[in-house]
Predicted model as a PDB file, atoms N, CA, C, CB and O in Angstrom, pLDDT in the B-factor column:
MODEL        1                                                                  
ATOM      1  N   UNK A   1     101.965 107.341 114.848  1.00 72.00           N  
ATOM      2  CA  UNK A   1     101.887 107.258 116.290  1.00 72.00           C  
ATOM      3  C   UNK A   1     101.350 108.605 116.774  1.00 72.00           C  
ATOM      4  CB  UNK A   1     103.286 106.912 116.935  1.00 72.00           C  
ATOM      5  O   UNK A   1     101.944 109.598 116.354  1.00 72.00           O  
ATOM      6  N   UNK A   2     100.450 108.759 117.486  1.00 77.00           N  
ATOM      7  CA  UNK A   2      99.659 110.033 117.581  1.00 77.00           C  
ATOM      8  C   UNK A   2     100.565 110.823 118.834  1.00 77.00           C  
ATOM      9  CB  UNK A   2      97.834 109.704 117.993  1.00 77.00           C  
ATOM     10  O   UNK A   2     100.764 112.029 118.692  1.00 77.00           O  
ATOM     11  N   UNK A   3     100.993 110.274 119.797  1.00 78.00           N  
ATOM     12  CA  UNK A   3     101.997 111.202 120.421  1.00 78.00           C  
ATOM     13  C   UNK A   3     102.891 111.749 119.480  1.00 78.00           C  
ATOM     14  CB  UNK A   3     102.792 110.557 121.448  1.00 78.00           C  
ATOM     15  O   UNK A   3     103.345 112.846 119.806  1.00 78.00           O  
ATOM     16  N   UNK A   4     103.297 111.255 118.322  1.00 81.00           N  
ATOM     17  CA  UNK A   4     104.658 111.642 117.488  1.00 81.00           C  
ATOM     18  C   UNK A   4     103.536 113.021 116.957  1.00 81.00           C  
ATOM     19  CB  UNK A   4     105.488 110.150 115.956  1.00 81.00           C  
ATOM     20  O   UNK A   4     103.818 114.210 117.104  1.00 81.00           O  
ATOM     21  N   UNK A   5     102.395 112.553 116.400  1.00 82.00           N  
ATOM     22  CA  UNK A   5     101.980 113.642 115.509  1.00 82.00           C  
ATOM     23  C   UNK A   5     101.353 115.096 116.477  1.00 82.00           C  
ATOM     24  CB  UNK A   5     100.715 112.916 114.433  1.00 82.00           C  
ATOM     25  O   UNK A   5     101.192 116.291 116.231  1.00 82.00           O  
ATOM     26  N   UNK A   6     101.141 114.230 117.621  1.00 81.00           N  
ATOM     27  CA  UNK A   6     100.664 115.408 118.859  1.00 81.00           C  
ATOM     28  C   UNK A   6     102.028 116.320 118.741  1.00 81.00           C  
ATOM     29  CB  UNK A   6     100.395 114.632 120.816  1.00 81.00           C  
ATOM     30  O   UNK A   6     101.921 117.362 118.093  1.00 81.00           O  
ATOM     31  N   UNK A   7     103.345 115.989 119.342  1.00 82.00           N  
ATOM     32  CA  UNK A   7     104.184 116.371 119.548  1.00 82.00           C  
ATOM     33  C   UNK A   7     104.641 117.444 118.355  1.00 82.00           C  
ATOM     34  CB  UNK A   7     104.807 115.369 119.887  1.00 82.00           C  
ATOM     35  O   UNK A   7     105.190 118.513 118.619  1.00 82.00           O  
ATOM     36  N   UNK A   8     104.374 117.060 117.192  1.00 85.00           N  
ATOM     37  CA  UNK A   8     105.231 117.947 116.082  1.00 85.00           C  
ATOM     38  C   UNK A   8     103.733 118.628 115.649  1.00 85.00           C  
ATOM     39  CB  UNK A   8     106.311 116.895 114.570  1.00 85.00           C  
ATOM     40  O   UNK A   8     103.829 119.810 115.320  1.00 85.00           O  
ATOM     41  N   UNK A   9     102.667 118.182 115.612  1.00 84.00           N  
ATOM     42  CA  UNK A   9     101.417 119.660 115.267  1.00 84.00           C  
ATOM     43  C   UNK A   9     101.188 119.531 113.799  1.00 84.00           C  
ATOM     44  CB  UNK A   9     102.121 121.594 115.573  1.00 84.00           C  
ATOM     45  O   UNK A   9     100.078 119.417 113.281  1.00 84.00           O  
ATOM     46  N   UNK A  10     102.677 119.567 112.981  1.00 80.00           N  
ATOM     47  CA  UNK A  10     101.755 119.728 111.465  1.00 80.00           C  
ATOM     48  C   UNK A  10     103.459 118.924 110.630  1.00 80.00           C  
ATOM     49  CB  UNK A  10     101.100 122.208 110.784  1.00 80.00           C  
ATOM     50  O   UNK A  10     104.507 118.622 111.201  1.00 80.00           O  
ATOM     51  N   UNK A  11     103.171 118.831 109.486  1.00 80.00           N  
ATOM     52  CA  UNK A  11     103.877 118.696 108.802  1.00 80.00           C  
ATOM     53  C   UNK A  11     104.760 119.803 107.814  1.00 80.00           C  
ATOM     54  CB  UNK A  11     103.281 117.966 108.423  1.00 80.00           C  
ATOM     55  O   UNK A  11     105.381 119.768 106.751  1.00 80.00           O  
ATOM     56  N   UNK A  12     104.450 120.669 108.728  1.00 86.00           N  
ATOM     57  CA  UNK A  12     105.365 121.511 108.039  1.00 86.00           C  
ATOM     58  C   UNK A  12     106.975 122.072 109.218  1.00 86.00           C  
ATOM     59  CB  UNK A  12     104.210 122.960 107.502  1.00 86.00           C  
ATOM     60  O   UNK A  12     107.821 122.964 109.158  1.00 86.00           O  
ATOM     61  N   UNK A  13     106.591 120.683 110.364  1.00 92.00           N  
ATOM     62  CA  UNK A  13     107.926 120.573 111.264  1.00 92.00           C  
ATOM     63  C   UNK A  13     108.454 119.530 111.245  1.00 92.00           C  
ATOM     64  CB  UNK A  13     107.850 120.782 112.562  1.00 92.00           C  
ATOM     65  O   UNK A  13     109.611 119.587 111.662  1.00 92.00           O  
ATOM     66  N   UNK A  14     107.956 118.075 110.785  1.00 91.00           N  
ATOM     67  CA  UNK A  14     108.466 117.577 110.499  1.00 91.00           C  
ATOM     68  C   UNK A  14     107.766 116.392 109.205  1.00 91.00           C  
ATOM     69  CB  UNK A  14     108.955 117.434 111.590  1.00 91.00           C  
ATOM     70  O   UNK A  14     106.542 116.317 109.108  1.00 91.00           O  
ATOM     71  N   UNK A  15     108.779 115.432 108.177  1.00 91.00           N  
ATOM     72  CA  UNK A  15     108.098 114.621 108.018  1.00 91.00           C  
ATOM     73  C   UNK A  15     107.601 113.476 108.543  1.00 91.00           C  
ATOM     74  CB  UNK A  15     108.335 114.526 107.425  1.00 91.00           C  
ATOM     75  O   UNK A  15     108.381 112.663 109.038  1.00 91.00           O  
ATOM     76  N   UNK A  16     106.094 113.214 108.514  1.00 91.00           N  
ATOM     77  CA  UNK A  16     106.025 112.324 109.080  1.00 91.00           C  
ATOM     78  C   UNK A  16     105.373 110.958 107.920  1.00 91.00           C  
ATOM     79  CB  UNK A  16     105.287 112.819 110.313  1.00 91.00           C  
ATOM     80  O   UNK A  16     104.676 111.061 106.910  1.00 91.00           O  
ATOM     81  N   UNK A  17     105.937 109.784 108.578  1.00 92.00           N  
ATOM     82  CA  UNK A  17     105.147 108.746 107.631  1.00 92.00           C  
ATOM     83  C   UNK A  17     104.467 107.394 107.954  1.00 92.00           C  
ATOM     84  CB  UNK A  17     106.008 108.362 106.709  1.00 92.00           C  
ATOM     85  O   UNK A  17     104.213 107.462 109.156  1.00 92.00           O  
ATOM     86  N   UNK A  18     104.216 106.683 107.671  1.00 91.00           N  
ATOM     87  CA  UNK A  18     103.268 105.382 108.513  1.00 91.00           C  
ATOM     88  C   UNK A  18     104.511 104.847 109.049  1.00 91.00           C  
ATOM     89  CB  UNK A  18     102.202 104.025 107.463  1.00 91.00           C  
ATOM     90  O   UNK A  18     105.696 105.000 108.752  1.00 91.00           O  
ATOM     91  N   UNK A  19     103.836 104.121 109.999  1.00 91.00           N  
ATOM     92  CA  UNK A  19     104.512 102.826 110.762  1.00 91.00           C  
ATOM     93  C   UNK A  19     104.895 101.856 109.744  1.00 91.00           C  
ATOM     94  CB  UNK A  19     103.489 102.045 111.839  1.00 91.00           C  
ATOM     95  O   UNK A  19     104.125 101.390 108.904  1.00 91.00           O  
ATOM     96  N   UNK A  20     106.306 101.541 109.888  1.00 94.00           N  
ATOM     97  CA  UNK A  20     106.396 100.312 108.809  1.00 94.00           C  
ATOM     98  C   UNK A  20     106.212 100.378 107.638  1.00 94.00           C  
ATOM     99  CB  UNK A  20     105.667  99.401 108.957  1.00 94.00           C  
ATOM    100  O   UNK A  20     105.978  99.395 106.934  1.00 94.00           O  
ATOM    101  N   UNK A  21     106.285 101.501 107.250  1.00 95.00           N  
ATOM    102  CA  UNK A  21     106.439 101.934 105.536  1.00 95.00           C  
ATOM    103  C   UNK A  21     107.664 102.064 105.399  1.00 95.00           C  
ATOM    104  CB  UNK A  21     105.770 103.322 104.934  1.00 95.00           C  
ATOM    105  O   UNK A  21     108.042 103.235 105.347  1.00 95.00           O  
ATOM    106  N   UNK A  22     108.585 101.136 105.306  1.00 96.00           N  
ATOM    107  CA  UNK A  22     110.300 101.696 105.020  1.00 96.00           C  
ATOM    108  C   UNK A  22     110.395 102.678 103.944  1.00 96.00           C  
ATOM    109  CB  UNK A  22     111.411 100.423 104.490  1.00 96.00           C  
ATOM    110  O   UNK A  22     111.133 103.662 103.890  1.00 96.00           O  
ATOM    111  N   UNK A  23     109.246 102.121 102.808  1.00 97.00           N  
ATOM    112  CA  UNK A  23     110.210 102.987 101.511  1.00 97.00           C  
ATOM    113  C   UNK A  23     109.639 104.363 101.540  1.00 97.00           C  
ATOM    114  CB  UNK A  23     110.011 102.320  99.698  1.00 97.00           C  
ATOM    115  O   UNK A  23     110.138 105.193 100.779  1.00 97.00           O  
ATOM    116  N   UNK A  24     108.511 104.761 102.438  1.00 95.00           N  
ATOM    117  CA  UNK A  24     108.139 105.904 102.686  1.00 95.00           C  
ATOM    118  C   UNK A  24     109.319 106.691 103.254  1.00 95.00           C  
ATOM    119  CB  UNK A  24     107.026 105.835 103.478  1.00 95.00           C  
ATOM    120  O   UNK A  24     109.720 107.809 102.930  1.00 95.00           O  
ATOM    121  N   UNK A  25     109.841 105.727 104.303  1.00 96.00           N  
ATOM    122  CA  UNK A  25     110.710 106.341 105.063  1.00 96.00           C  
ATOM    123  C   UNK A  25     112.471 106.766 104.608  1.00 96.00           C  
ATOM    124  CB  UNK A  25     110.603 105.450 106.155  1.00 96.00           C  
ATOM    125  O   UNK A  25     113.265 107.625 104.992  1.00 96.00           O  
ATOM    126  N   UNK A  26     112.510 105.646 103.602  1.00 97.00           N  
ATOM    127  CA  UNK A  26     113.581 105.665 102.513  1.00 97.00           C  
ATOM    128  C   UNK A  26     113.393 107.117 101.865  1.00 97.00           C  
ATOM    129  CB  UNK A  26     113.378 104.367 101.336  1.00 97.00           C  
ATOM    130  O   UNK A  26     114.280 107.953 102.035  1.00 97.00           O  
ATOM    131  N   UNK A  27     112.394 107.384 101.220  1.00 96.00           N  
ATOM    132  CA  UNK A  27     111.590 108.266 100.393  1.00 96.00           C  
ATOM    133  C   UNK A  27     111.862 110.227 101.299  1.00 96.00           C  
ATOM    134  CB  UNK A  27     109.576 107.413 100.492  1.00 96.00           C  
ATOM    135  O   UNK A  27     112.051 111.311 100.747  1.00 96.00           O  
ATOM    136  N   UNK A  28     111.782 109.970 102.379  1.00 95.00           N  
ATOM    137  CA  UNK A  28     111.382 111.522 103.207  1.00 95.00           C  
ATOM    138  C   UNK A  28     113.119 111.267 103.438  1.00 95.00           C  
ATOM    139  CB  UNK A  28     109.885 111.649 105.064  1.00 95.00           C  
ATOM    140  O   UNK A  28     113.737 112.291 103.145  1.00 95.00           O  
ATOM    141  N   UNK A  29     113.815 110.378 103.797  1.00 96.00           N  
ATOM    142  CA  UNK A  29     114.873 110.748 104.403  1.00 96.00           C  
ATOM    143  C   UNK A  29     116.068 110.696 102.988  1.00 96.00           C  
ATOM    144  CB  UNK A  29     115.114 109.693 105.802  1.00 96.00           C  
ATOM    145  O   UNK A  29     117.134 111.236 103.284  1.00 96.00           O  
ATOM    146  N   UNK A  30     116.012 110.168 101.645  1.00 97.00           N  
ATOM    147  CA  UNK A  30     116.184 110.963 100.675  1.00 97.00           C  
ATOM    148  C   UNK A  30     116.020 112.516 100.193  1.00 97.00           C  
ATOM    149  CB  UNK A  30     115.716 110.435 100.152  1.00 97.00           C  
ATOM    150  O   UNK A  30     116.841 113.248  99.641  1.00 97.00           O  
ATOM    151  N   UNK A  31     114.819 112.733 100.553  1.00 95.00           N  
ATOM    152  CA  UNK A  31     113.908 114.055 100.285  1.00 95.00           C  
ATOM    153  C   UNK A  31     115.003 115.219 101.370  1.00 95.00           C  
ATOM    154  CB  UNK A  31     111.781 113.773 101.008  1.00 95.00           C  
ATOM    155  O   UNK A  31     115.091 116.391 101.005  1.00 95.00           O  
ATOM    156  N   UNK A  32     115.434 114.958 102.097  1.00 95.00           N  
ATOM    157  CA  UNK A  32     115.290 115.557 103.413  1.00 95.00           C  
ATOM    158  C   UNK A  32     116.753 115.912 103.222  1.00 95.00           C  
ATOM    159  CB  UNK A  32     114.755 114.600 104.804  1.00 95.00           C  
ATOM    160  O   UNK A  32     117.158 116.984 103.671  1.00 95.00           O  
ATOM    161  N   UNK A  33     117.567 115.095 102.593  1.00 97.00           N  
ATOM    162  CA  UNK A  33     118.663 114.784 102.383  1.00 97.00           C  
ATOM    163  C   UNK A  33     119.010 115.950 101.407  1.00 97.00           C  
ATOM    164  CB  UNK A  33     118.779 113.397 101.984  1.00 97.00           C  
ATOM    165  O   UNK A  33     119.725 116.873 101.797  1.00 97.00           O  
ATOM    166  N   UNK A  34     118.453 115.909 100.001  1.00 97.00           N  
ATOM    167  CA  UNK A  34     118.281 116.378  98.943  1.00 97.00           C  
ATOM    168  C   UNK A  34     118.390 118.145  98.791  1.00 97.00           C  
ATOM    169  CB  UNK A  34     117.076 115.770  98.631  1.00 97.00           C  
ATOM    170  O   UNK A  34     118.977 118.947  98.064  1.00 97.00           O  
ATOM    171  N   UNK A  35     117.590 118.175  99.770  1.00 96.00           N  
ATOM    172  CA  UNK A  35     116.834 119.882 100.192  1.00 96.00           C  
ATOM    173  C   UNK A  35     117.073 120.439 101.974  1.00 96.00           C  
ATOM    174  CB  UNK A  35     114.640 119.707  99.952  1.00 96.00           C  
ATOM    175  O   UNK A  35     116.249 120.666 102.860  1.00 96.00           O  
ATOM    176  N   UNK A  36     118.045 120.486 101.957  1.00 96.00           N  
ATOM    177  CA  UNK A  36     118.790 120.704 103.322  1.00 96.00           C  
ATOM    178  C   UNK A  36     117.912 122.144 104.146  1.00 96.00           C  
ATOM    179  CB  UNK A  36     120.729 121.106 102.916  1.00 96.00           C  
ATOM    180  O   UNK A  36     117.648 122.401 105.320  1.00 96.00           O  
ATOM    181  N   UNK A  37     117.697 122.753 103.006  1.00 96.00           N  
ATOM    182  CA  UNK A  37     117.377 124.000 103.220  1.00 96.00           C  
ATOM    183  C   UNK A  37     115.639 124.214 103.681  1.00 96.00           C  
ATOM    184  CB  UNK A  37     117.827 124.724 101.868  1.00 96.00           C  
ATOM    185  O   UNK A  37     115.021 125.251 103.922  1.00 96.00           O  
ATOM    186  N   UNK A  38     115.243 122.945 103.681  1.00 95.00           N  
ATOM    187  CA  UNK A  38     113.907 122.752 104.028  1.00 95.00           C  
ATOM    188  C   UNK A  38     113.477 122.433 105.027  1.00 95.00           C  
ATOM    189  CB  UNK A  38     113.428 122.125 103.483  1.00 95.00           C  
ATOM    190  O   UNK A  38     112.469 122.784 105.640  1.00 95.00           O  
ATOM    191  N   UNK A  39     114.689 121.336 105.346  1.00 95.00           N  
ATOM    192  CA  UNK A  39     114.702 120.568 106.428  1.00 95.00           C  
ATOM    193  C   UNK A  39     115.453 121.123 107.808  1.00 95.00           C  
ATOM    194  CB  UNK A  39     115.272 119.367 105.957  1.00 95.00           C  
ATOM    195  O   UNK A  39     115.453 120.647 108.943  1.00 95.00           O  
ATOM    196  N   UNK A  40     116.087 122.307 107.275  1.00 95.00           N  
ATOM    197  CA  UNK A  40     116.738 123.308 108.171  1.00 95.00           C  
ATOM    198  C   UNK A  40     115.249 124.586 108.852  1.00 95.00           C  
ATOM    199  CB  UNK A  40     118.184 124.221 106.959  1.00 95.00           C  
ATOM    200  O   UNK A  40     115.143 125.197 109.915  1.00 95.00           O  
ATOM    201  N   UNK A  41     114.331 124.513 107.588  1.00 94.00           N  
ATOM    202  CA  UNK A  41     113.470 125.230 107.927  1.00 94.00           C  
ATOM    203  C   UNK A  41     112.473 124.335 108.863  1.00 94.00           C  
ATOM    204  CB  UNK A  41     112.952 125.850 106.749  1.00 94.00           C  
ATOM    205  O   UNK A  41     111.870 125.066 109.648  1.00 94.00           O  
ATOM    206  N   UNK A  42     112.208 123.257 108.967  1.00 94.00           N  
ATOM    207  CA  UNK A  42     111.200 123.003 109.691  1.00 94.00           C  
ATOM    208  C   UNK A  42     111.647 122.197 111.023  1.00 94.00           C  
ATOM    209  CB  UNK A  42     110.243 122.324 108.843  1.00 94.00           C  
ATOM    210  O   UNK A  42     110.904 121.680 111.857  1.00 94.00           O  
ATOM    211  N   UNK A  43     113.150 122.233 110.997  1.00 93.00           N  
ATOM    212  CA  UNK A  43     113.721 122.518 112.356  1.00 93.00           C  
ATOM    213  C   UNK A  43     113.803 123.289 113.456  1.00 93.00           C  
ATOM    214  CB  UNK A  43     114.429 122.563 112.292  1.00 93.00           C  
ATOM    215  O   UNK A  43     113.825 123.103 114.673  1.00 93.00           O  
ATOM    216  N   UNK A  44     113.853 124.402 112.553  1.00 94.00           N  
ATOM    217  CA  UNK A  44     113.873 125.490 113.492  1.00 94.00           C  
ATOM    218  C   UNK A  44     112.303 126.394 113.670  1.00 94.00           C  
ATOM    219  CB  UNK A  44     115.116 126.479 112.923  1.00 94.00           C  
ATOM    220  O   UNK A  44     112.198 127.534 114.123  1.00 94.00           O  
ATOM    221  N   UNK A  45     111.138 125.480 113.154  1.00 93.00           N  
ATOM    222  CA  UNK A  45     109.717 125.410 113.218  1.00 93.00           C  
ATOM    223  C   UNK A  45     109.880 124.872 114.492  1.00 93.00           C  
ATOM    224  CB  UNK A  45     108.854 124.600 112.113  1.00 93.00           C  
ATOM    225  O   UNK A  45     109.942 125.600 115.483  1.00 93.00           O  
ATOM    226  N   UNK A  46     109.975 123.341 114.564  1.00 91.00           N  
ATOM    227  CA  UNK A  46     109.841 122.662 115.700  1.00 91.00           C  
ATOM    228  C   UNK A  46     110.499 122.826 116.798  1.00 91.00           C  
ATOM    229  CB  UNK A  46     109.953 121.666 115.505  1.00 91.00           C  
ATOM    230  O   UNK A  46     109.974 122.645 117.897  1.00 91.00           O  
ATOM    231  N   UNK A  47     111.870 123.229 116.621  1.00 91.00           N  
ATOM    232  CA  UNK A  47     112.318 123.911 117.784  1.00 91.00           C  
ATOM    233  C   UNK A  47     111.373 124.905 118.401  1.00 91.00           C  
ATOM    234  CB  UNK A  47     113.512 124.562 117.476  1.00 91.00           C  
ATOM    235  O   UNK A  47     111.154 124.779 119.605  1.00 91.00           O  
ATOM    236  N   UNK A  48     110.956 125.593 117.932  1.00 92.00           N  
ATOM    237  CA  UNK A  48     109.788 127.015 118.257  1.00 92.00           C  
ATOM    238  C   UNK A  48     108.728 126.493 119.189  1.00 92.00           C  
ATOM    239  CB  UNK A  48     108.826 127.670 116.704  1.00 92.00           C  
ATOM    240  O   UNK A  48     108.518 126.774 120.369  1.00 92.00           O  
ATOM    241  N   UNK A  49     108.048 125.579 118.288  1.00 91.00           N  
ATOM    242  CA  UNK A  49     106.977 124.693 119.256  1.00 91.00           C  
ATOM    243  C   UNK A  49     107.292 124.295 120.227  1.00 91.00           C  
ATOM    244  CB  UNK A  49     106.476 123.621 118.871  1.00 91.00           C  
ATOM    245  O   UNK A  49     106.561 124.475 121.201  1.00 91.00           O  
ATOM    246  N   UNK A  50     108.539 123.577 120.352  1.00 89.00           N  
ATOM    247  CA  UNK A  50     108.560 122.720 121.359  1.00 89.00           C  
ATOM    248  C   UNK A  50     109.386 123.891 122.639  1.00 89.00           C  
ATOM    249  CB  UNK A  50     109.453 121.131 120.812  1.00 89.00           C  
ATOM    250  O   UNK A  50     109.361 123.704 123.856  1.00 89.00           O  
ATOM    251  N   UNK A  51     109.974 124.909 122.019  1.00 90.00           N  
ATOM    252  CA  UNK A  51     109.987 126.073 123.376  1.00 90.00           C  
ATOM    253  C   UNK A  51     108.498 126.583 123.535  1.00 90.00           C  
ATOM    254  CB  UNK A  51     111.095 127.638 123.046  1.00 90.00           C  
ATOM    255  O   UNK A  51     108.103 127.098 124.581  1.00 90.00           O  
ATOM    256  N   UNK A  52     107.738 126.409 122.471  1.00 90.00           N  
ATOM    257  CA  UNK A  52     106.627 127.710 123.440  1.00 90.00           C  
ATOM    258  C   UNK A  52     105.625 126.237 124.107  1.00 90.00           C  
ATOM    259  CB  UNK A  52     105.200 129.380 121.916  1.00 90.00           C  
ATOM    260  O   UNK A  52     104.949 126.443 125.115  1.00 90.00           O  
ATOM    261  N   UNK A  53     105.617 125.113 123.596  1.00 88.00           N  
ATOM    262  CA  UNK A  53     104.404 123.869 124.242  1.00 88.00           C  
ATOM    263  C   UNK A  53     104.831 122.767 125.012  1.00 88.00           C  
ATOM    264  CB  UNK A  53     103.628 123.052 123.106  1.00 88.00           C  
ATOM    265  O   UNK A  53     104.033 121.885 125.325  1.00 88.00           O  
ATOM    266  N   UNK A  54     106.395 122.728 125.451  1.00 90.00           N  
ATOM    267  CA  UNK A  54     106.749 121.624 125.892  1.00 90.00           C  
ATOM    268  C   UNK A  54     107.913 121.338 127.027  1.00 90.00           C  
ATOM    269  CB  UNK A  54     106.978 121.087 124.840  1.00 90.00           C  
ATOM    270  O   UNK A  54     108.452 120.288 127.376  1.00 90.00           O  
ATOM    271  N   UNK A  55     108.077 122.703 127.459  1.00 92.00           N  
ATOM    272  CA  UNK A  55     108.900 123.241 128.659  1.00 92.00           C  
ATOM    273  C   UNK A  55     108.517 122.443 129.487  1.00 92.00           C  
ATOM    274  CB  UNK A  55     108.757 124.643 129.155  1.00 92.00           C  
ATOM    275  O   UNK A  55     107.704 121.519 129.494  1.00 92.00           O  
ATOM    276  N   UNK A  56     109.239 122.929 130.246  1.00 94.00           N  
ATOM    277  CA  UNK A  56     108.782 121.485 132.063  1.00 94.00           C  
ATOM    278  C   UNK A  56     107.948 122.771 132.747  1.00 94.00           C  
ATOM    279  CB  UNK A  56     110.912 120.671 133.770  1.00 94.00           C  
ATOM    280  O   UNK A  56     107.238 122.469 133.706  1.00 94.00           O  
ATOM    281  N   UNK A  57     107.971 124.104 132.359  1.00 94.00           N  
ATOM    282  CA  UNK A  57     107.152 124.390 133.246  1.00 94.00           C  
ATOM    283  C   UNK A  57     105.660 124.987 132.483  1.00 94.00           C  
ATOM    284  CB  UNK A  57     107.929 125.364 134.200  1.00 94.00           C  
ATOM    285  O   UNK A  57     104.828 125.590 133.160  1.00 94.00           O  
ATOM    286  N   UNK A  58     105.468 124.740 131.056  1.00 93.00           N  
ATOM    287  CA  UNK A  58     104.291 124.786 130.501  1.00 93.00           C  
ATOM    288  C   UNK A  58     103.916 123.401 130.878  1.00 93.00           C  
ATOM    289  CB  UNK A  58     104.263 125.181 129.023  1.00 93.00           C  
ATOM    290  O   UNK A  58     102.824 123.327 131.441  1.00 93.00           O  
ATOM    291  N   UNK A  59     104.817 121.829 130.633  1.00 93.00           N  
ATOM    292  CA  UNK A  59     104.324 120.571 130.680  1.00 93.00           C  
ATOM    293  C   UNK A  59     103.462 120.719 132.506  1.00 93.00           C  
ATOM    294  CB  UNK A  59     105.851 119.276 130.393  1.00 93.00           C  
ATOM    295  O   UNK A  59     102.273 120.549 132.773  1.00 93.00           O  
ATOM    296  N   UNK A  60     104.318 120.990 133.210  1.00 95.00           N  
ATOM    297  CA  UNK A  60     103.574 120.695 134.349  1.00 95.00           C  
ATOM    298  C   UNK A  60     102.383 121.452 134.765  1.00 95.00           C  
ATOM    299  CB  UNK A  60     104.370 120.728 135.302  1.00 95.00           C  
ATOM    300  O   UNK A  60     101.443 120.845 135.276  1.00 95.00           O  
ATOM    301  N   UNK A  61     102.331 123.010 134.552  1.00 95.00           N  
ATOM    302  CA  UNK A  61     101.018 123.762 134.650  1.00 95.00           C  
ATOM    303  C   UNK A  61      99.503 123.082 133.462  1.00 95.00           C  
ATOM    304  CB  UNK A  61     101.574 125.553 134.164  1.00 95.00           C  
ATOM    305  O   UNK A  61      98.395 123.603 133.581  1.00 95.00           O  
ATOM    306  N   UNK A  62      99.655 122.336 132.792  1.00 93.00           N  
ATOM    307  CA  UNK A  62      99.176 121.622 132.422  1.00 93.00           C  
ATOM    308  C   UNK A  62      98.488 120.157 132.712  1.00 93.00           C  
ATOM    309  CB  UNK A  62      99.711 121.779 131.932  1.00 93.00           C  
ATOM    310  O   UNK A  62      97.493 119.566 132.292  1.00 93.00           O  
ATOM    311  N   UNK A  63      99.773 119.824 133.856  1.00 95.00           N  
ATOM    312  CA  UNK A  63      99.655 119.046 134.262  1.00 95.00           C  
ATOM    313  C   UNK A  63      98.620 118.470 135.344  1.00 95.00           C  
ATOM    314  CB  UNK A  63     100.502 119.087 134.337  1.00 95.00           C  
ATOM    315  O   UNK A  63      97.931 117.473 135.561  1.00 95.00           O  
ATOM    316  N   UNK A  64      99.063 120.188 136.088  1.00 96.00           N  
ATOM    317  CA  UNK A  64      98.150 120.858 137.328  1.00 96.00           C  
ATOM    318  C   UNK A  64      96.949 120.971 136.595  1.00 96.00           C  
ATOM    319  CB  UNK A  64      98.649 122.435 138.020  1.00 96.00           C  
ATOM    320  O   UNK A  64      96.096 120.482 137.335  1.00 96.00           O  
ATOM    321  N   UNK A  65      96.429 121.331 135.591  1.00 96.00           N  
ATOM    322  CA  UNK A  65      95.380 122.036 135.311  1.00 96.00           C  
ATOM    323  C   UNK A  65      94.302 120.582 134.870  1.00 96.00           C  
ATOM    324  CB  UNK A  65      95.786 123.316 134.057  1.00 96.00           C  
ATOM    325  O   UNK A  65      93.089 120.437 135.024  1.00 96.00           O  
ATOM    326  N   UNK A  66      95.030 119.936 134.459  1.00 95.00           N  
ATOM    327  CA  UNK A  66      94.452 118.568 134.644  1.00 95.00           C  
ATOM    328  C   UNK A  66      93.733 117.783 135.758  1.00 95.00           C  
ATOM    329  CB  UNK A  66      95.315 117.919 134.457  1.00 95.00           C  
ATOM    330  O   UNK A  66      92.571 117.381 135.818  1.00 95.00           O  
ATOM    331  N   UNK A  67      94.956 117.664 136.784  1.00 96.00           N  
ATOM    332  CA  UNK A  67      94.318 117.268 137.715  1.00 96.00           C  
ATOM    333  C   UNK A  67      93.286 118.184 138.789  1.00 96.00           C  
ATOM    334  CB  UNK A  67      95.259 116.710 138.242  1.00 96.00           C  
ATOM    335  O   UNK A  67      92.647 117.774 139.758  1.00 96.00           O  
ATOM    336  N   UNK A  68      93.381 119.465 138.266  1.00 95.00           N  
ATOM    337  CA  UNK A  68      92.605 120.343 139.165  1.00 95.00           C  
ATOM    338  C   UNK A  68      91.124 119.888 138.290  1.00 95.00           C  
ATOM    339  CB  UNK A  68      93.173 122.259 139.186  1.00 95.00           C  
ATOM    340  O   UNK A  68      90.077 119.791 138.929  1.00 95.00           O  
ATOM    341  N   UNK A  69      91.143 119.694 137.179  1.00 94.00           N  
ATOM    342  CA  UNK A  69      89.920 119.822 136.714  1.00 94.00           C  
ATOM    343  C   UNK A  69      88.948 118.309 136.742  1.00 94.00           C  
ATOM    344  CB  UNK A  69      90.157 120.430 135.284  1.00 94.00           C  
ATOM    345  O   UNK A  69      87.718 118.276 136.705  1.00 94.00           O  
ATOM    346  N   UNK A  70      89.872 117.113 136.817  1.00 94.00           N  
ATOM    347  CA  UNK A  70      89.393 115.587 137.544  1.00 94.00           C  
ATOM    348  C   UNK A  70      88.844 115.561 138.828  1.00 94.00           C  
ATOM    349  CB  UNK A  70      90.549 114.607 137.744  1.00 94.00           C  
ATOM    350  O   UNK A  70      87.840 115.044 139.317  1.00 94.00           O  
ATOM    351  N   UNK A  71      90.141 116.541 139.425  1.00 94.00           N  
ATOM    352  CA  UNK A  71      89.319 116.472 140.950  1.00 94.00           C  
ATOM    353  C   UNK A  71      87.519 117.762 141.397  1.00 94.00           C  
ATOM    354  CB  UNK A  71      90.989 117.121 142.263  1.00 94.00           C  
ATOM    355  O   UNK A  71      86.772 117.811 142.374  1.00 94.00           O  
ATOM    356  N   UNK A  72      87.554 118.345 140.398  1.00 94.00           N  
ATOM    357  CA  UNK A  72      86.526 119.388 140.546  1.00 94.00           C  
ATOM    358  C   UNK A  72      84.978 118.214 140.009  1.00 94.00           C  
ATOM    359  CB  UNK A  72      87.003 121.070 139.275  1.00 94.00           C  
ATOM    360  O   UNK A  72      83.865 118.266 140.531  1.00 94.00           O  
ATOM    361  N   UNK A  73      85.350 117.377 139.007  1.00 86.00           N  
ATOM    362  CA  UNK A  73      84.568 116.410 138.276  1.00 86.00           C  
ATOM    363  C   UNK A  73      83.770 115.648 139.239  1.00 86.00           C  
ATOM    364  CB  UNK A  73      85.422 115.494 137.444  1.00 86.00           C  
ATOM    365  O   UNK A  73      82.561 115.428 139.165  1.00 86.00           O  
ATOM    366  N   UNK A  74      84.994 115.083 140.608  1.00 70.00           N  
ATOM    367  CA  UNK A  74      84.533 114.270 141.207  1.00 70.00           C  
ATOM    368  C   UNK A  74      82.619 114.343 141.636  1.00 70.00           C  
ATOM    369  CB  UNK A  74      85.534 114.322 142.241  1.00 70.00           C  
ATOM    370  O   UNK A  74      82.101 113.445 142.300  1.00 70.00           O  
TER     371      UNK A  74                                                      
ENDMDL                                                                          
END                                                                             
């Protein structure tokens, strides 16, 4: 799902796997299970991201910057 993969940036914050692949998903959340210490690390990856790209007030100056730049298009 490309918002999911927008949202997390890389795979080294989270795993990600197809739609409807259970045993993929069986597979990472074994994995994940296994190696705590990995999965602790790319937690606190994504935590990082999502403070420096996904604040309400980075989301909305973005937001602005959007519509400033549709309406300049007109």
């Amino acid at each position: 799902i490309e918002a999911v993969r927008e949202a997390v940036g890389d795979e080294s914050r989270a795993v990600l796997v197809p739609v409807g692949d259970s045993a993929r998903l069986a597979e990472a959340v074994v994995a994940t299970l296994r190696h705590p210490g990995e999965a602790a690390a790319r937690a606190t990856s994504a935590r990082a991201r999502f403070e420096d790209q996904f604040t309400i007030d980075r989301v909305a100056d973005r937001m602005v910057g959007f519509y400033e730049r549709a309406l300049a298009g007109r």
